[in-house]
C-alpha positions in Angstrom: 266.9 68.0 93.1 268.3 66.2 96.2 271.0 68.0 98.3 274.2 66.5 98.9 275.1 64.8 102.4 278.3 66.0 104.0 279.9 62.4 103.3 279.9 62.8 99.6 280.7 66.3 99.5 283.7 66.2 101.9 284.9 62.6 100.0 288.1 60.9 101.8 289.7 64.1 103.2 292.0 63.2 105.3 292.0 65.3 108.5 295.1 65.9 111.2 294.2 65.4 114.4 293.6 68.2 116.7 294.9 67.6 119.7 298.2 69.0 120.5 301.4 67.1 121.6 301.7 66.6 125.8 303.7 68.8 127.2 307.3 68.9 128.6 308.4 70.0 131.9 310.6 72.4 129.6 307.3 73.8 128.6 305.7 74.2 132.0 306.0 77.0 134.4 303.6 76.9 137.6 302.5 78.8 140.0 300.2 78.3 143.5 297.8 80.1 145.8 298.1 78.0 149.1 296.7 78.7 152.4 298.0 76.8 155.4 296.6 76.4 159.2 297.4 73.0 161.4 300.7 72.3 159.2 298.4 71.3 156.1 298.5 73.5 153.1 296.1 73.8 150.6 295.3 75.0 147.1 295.0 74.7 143.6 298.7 74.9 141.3 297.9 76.9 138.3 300.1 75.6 135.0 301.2 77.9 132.2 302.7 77.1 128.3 306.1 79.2 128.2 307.1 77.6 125.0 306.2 79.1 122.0 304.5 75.3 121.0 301.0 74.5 122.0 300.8 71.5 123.9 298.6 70.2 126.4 298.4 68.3 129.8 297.3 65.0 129.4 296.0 63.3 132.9 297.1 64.1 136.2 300.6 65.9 136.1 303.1 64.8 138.6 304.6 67.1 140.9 307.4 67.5 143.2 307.9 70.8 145.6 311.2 71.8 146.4 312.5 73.7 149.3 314.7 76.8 148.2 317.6 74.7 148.3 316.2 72.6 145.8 315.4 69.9 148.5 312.5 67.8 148.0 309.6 68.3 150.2 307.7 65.7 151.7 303.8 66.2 150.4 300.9 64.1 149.8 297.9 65.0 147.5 294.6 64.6 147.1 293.5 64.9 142.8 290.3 66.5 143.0 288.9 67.5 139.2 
């Protein structure tokens, strides 16, 4: 008796995909370890889900450091992965 593939057993199931929605700055909360010397600062920025929804970062996230007024800090990056 030959065994069934996988195909004809599983027949035209449809499947959802698995990958979750990209998330929202809403979602986001982030936090760093930087070191600094020779007015460059350095590290990696560590991103956490606060919403109760799964989501996910697609790409290269965009980021913009504010001064404790709020300002906008003039930074340059380099994307390493």
């Amino acid at each position: 008796m030959r065994n069934p593939d996988l195909a004809t057993l599983l027949g035209s199931v449809a499947y959802a995909d698995p990958s979750p929605p990209s998330c929202t700055a809403a979602q986001l909360s982030a936090s760093t370890s930087l070191q600094g010397a020779t007015q460059s600062i350095v590290g990696p920025i560590l991103f956490t889900n606060i919403s109760a929804t799964a989501c996910a970062i697609q790409g290269i996230p965009t980021v913009q450091l504010l001064d404790k007024n709020g300002a906008t800090l003039d930074a340059s990056q380099i994307n390493q992965t």
